[in-house]
mmCIF file as gemmi writes it, N, C-alpha and C atoms, coordinates in Angstrom:
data_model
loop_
_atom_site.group_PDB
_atom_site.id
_atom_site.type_symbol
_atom_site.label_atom_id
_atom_site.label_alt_id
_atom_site.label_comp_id
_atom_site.label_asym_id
_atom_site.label_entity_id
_atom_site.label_seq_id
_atom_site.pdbx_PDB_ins_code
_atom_site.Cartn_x
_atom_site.Cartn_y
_atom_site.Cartn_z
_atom_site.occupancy
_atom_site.B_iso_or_equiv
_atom_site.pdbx_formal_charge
_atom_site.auth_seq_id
_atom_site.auth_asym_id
_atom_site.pdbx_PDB_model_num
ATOM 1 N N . UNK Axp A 1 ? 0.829 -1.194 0 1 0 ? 1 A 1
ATOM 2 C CA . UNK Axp A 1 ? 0 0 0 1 0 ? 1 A 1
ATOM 3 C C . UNK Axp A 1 ? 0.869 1.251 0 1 0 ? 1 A 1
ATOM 4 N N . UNK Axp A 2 ? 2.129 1.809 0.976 1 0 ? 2 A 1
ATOM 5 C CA . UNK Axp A 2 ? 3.072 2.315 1.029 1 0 ? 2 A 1
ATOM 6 C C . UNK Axp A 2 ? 3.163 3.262 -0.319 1 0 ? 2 A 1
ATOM 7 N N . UNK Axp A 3 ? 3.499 2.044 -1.121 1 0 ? 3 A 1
ATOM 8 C CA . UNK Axp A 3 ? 3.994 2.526 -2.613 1 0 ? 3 A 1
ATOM 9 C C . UNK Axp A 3 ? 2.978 2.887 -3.521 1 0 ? 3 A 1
ATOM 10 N N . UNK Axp A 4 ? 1.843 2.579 -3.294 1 0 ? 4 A 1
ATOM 11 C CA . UNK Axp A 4 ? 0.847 3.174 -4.346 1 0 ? 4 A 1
ATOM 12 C C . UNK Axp A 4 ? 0.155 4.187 -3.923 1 0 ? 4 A 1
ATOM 13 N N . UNK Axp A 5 ? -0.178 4.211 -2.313 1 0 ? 5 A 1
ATOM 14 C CA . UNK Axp A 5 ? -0.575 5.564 -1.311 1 0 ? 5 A 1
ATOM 15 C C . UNK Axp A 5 ? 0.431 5.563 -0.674 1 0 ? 5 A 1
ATOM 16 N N . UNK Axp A 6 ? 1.719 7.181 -0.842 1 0 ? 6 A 1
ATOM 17 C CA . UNK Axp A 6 ? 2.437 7.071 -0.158 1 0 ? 6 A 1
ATOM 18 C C . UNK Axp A 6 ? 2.041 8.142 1.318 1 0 ? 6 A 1
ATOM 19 N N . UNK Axp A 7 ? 2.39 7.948 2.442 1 0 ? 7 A 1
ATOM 20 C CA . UNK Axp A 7 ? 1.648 9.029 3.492 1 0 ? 7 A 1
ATOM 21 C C . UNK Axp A 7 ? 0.45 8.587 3.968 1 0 ? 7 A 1
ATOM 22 N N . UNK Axp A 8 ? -0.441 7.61 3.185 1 0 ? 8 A 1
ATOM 23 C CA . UNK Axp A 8 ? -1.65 7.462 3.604 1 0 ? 8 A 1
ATOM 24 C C . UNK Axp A 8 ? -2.273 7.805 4.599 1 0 ? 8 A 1
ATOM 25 N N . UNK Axp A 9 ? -2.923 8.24 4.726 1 0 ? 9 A 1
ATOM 26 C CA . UNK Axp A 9 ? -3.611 8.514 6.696 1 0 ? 9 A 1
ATOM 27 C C . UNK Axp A 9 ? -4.58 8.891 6.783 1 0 ? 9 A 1
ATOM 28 N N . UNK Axp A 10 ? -5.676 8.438 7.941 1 0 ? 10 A 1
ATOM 29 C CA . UNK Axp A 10 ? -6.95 8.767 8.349 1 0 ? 10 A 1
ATOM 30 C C . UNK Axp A 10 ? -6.744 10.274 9.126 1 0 ? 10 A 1
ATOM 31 N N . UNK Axp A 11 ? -7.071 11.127 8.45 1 0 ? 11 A 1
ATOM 32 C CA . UNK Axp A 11 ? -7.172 12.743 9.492 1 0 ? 11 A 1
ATOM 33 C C . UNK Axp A 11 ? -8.418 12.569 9.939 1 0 ? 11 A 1
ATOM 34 N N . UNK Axp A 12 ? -9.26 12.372 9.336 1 0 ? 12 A 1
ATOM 35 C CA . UNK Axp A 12 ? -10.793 11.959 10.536 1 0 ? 12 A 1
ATOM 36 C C . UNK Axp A 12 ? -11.513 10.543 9.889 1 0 ? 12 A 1
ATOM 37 N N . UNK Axp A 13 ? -12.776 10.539 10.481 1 0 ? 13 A 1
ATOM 38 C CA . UNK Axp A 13 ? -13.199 9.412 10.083 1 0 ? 13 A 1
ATOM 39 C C . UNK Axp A 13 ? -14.142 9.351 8.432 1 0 ? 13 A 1
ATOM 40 N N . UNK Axp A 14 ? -14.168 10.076 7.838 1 0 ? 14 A 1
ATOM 41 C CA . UNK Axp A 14 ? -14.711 10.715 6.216 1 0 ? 14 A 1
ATOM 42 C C . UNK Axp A 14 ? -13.621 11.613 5.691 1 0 ? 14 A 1
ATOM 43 N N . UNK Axp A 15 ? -12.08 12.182 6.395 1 0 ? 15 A 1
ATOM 44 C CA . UNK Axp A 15 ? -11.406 12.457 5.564 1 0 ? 15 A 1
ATOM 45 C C . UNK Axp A 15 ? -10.079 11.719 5.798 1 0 ? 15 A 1
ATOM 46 N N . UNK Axp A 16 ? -9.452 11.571 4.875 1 0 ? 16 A 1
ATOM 47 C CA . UNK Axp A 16 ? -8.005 10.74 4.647 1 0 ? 16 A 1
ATOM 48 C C . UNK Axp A 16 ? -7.051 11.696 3.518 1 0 ? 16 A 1
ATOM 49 N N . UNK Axp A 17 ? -5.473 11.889 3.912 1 0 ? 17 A 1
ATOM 50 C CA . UNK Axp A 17 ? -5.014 12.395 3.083 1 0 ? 17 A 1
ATOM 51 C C . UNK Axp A 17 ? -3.5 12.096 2.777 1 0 ? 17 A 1
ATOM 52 N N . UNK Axp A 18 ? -2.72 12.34 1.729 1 0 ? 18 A 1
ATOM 53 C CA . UNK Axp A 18 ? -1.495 11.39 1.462 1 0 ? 18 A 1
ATOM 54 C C . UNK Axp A 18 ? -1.08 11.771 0.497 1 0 ? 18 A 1
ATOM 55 N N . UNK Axp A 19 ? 0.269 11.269 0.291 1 0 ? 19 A 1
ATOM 56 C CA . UNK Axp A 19 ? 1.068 11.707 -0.982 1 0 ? 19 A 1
ATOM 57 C C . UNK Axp A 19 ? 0.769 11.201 -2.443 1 0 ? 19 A 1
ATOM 58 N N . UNK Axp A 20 ? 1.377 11.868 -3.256 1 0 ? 20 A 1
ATOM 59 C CA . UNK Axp A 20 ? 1.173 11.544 -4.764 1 0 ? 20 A 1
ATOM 60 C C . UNK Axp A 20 ? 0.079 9.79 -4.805 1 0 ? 20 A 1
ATOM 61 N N . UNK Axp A 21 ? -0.292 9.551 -5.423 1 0 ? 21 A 1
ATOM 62 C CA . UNK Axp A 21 ? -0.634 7.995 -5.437 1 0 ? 21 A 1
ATOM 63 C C . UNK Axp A 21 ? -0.328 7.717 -6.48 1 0 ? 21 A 1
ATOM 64 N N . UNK Axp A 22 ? -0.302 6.257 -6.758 1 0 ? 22 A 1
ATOM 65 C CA . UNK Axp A 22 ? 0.252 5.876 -8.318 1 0 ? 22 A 1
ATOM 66 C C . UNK Axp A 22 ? -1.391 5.336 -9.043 1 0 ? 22 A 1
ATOM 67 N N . UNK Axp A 23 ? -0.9 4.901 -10.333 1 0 ? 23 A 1
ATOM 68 C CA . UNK Axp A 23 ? -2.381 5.008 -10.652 1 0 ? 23 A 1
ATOM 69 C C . UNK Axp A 23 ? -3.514 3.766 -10.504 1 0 ? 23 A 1
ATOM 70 N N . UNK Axp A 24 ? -2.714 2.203 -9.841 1 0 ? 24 A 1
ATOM 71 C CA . UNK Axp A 24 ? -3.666 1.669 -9.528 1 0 ? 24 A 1
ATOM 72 C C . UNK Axp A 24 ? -3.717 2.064 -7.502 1 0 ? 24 A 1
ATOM 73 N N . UNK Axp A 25 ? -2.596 3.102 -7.29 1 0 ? 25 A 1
ATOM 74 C CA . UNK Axp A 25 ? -3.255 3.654 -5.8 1 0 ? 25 A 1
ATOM 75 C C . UNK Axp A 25 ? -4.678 4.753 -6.197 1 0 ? 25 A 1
ATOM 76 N N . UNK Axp A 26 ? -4.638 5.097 -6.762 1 0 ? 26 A 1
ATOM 77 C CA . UNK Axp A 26 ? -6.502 5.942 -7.399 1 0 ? 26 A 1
ATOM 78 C C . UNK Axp A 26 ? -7.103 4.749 -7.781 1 0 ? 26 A 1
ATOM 79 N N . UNK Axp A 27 ? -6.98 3.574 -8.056 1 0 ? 27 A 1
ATOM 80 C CA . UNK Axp A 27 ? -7.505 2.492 -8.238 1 0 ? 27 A 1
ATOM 81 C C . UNK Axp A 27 ? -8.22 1.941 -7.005 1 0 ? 27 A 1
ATOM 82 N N . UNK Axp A 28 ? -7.353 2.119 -5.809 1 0 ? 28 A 1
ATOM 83 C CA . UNK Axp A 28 ? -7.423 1.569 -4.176 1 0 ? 28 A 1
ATOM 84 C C . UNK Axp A 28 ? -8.12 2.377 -3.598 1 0 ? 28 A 1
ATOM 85 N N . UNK Axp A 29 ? -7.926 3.589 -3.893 1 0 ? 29 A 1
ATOM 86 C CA . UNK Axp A 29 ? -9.233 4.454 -3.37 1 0 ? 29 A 1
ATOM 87 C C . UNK Axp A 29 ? -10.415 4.781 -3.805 1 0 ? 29 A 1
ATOM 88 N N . UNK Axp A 30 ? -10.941 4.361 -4.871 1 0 ? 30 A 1
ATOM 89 C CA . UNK Axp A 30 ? -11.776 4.084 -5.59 1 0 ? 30 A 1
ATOM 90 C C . UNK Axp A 30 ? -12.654 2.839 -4.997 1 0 ? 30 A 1
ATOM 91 N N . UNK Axp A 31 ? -12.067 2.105 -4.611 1 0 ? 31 A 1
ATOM 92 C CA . UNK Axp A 31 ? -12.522 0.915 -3.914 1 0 ? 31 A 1
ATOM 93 C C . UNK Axp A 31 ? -12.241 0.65 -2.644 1 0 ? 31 A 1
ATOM 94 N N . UNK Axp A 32 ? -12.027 1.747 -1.855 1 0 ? 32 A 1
ATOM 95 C CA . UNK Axp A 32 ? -12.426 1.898 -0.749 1 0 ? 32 A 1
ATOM 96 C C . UNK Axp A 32 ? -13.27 2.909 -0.165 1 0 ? 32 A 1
ATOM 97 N N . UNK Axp A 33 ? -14.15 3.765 -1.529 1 0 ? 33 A 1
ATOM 98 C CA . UNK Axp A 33 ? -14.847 4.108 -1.682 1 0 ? 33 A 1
ATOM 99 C C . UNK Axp A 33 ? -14.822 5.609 -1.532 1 0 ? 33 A 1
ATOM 100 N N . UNK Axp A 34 ? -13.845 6.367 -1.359 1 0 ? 34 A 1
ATOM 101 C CA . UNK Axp A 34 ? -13.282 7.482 -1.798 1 0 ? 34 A 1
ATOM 102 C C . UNK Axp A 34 ? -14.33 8.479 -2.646 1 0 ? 34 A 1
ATOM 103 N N . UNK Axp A 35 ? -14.513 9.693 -2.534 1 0 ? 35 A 1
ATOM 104 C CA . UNK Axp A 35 ? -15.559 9.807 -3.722 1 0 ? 35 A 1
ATOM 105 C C . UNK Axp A 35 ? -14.929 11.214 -4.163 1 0 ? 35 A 1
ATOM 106 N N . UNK Axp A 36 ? -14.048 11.905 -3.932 1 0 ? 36 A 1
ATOM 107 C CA . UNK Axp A 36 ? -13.649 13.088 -4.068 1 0 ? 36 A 1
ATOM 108 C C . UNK Axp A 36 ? -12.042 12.75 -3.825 1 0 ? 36 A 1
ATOM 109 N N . UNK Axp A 37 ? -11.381 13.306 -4.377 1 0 ? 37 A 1
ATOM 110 C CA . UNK Axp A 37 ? -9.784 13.283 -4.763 1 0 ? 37 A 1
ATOM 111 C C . UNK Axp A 37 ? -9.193 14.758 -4.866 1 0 ? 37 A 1
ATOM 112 N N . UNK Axp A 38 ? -8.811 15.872 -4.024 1 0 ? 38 A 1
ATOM 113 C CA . UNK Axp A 38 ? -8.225 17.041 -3.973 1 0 ? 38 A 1
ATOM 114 C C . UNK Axp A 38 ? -6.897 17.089 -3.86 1 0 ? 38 A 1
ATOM 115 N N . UNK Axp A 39 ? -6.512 17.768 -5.346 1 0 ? 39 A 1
ATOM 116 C CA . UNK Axp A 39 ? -5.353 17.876 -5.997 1 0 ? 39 A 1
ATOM 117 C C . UNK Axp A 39 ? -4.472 19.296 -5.469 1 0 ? 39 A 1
ATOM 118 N N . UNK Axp A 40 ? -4.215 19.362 -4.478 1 0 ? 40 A 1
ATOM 119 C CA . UNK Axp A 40 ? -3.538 20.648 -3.654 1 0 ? 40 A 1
ATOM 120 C C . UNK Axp A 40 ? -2.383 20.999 -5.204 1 0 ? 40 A 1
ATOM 121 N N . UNK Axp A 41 ? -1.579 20.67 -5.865 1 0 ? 41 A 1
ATOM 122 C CA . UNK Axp A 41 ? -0.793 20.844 -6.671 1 0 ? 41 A 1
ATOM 123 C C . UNK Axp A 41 ? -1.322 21.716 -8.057 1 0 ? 41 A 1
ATOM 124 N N . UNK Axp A 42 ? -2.567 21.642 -8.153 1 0 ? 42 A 1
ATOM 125 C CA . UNK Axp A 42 ? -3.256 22.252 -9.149 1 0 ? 42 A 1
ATOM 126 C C . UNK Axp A 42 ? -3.506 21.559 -10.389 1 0 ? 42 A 1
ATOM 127 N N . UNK Axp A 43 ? -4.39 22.027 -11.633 1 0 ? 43 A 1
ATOM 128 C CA . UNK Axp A 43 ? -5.121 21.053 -11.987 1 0 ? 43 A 1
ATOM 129 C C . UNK Axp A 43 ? -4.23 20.109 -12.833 1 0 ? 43 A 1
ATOM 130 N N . UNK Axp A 44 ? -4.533 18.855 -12.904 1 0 ? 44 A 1
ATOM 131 C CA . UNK Axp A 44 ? -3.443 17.622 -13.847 1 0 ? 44 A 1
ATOM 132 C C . UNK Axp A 44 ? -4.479 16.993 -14.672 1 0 ? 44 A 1
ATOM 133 N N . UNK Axp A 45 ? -4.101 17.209 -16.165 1 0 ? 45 A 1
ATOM 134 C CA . UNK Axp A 45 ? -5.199 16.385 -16.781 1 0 ? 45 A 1
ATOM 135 C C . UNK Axp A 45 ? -5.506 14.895 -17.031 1 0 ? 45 A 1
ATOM 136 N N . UNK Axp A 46 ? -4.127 14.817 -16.683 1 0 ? 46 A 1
ATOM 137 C CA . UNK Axp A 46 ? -4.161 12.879 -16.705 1 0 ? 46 A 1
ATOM 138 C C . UNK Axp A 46 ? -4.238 12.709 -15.636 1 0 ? 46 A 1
ATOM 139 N N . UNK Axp A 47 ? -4.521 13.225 -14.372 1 0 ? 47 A 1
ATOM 140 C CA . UNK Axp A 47 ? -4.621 12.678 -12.986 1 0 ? 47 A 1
ATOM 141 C C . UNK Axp A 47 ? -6.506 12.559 -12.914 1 0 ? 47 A 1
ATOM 142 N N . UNK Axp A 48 ? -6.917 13.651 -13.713 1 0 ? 48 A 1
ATOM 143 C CA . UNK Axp A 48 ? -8.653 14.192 -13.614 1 0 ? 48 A 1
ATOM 144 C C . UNK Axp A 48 ? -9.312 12.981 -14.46 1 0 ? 48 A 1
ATOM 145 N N . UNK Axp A 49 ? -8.18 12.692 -15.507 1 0 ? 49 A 1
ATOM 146 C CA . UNK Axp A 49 ? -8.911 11.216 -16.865 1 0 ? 49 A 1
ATOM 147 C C . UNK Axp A 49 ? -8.903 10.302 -15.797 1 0 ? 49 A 1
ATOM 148 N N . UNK Axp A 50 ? -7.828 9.534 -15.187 1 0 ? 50 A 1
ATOM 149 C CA . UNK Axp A 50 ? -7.896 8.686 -14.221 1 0 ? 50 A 1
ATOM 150 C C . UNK Axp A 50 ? -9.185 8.603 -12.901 1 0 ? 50 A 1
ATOM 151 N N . UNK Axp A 51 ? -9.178 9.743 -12.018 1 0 ? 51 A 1
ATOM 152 C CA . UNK Axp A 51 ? -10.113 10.022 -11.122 1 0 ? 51 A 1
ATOM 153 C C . UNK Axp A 51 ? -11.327 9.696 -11.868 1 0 ? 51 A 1
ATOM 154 N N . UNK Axp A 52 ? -11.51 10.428 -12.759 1 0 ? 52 A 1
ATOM 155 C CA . UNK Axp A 52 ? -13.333 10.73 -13.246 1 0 ? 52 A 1
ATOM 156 C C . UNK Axp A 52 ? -13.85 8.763 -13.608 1 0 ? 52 A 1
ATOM 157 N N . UNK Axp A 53 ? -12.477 8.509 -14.11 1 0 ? 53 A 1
ATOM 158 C CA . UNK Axp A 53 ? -12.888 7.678 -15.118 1 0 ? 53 A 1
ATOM 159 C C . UNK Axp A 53 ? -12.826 6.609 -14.045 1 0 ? 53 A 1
ATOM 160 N N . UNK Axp A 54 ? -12.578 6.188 -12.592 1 0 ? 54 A 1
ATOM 161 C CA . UNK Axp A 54 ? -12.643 5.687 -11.877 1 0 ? 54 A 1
ATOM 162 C C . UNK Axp A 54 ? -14.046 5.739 -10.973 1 0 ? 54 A 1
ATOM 163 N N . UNK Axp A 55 ? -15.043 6.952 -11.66 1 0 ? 55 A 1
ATOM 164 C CA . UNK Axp A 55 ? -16.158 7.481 -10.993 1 0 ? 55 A 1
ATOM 165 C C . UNK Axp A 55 ? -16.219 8.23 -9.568 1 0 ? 55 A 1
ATOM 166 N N . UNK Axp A 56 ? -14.579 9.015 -9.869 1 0 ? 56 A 1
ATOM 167 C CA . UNK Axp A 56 ? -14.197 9.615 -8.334 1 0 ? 56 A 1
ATOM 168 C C . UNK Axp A 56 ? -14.822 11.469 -8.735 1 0 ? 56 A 1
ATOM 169 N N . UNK Axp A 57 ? -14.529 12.689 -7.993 1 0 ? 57 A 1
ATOM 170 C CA . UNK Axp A 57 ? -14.906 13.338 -8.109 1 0 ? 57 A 1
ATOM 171 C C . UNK Axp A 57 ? -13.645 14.268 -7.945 1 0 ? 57 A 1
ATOM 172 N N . UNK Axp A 58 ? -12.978 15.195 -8.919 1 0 ? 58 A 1
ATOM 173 C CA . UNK Axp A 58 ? -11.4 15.457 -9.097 1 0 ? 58 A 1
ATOM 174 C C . UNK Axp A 58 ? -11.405 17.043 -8.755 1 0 ? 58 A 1
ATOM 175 N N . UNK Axp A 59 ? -10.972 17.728 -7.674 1 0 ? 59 A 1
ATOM 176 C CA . UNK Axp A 59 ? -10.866 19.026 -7.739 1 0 ? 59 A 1
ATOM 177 C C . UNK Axp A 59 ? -9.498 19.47 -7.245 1 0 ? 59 A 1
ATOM 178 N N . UNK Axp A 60 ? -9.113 20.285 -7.835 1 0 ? 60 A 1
ATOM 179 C CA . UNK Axp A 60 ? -7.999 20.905 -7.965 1 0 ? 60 A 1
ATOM 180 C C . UNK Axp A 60 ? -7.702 22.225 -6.889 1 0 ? 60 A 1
ATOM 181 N N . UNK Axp A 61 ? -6.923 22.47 -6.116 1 0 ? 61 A 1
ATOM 182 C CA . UNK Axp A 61 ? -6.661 23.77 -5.198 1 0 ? 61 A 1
ATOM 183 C C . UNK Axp A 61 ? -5.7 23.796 -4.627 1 0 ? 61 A 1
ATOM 184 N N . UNK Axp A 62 ? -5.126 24.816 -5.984 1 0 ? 62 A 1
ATOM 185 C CA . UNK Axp A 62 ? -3.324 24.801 -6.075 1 0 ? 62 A 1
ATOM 186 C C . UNK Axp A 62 ? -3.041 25.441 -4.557 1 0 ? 62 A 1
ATOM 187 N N . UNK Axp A 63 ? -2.03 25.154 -4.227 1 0 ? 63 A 1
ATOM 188 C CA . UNK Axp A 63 ? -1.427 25.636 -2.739 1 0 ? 63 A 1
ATOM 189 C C . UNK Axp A 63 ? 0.054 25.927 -2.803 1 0 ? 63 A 1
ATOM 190 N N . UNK Axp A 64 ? 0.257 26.711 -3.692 1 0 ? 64 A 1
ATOM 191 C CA . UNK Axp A 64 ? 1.322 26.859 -4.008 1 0 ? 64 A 1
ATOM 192 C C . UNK Axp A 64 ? 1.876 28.897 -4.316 1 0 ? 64 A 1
């Protein structure tokens, strides 16, 4: 898990947050039922094809 969610972590019990993921880690959260994916880095279009297309919900809010 490590390597596909790196950081992983429960901050409460409906939010969880973590480093980059790889793309069957958006796969793992997808199926753990995840429904929203916030992209602090700002918007990525192959990260949004992946999310959507996983039926996740992709928003972007650069922090930079």
């Amino acid at each position: 898990m490590r390597k596909n969610l790196p950081n992983f972590g429960e901050a409460t019990t409906t939010l969880y947050r973590g480093g980059q993921p790889s793309e069957r880690g958006f796969r793992m959260l997808a199926k753990m039922g995840i429904n929203i994916v916030v992209d602090l880095r700002g918007s990525r279009d192959s990260e949004r094809k992946i999310v959507t297309h996983l039926g996740m919900q992709y928003v972007a809010l650069p922090w930079h």
